[in-house]
C-alpha positions in Angstrom: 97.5 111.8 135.0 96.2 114.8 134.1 97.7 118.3 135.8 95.0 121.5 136.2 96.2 124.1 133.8 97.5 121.8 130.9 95.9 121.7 127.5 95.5 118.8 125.1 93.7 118.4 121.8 91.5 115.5 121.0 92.9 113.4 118.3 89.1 111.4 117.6 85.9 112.6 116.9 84.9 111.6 119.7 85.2 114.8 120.9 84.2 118.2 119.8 87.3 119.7 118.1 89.7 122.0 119.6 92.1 122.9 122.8 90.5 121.8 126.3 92.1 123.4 129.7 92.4 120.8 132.3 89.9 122.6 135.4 89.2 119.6 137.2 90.9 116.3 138.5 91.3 113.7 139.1 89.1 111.2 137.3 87.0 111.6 135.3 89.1 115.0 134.2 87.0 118.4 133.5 88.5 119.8 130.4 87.3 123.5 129.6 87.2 124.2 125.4 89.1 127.6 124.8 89.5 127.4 121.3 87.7 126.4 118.2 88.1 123.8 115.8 90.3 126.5 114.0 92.5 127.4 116.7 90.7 131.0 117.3 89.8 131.3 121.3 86.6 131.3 122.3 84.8 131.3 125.4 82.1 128.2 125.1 81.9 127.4 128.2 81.7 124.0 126.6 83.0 120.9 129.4 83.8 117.7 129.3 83.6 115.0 131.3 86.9 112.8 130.1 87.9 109.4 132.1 91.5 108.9 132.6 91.1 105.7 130.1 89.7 107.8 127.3 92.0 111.0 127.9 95.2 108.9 127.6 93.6 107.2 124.2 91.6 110.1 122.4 93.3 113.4 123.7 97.5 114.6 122.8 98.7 117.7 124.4 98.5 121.2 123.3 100.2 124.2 123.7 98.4 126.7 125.8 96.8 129.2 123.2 97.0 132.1 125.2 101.1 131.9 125.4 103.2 134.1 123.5 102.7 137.4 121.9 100.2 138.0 118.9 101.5 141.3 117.2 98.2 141.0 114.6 95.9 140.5 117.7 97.3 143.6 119.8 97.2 145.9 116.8 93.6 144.4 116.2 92.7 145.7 119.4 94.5 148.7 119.8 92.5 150.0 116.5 89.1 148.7 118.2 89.7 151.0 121.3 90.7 154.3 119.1 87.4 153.6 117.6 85.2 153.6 120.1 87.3 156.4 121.9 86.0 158.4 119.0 82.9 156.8 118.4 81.8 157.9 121.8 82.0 161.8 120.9 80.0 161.2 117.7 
């Protein structure tokens, strides 16, 4: 049974690829997609309609991609917002 918050990744095609966020029980189970077929996240608003049956034989679970820490991603971003600090005086 699936638990809201978890994460699973489909392991057929017949799903789109990627992480899905449980946001709905109990059957069938809403799963939200929050990253890409690459692992990047992304905001799709892309959900699916999974029946226990078919999320039991067609899904495996996932860690949740926004745990941890991502030292490349927060220096990423900490260069973005210099730039448009001084981007907004030019």
């Amino acid at each position: 049974m699936a638990v809201i918050h978890e994460h699973y990744r489909p392991t057929t095609d017949d799903y789109p690829p990627g992480v899905y966020r449980v946001v709905g029980t109990p059957d069938p189970a809403a799963l939200l997609r929050v990253t890409d077929a690459d692992g990047r996240r992304a905001s799709t608003g892309h959900l699916e309609r999974v029946p226990r049956g078919d999320l039991e034989d067609c899904f495996e679970p996932a860690t949740d991609p926004d745990a941890g820490i991502d030292p490349v991603r927060g220096v990423r971003n900490a260069l973005q917002g210099l730039y448009w600090q001084v981007r907004k005086f030019l």
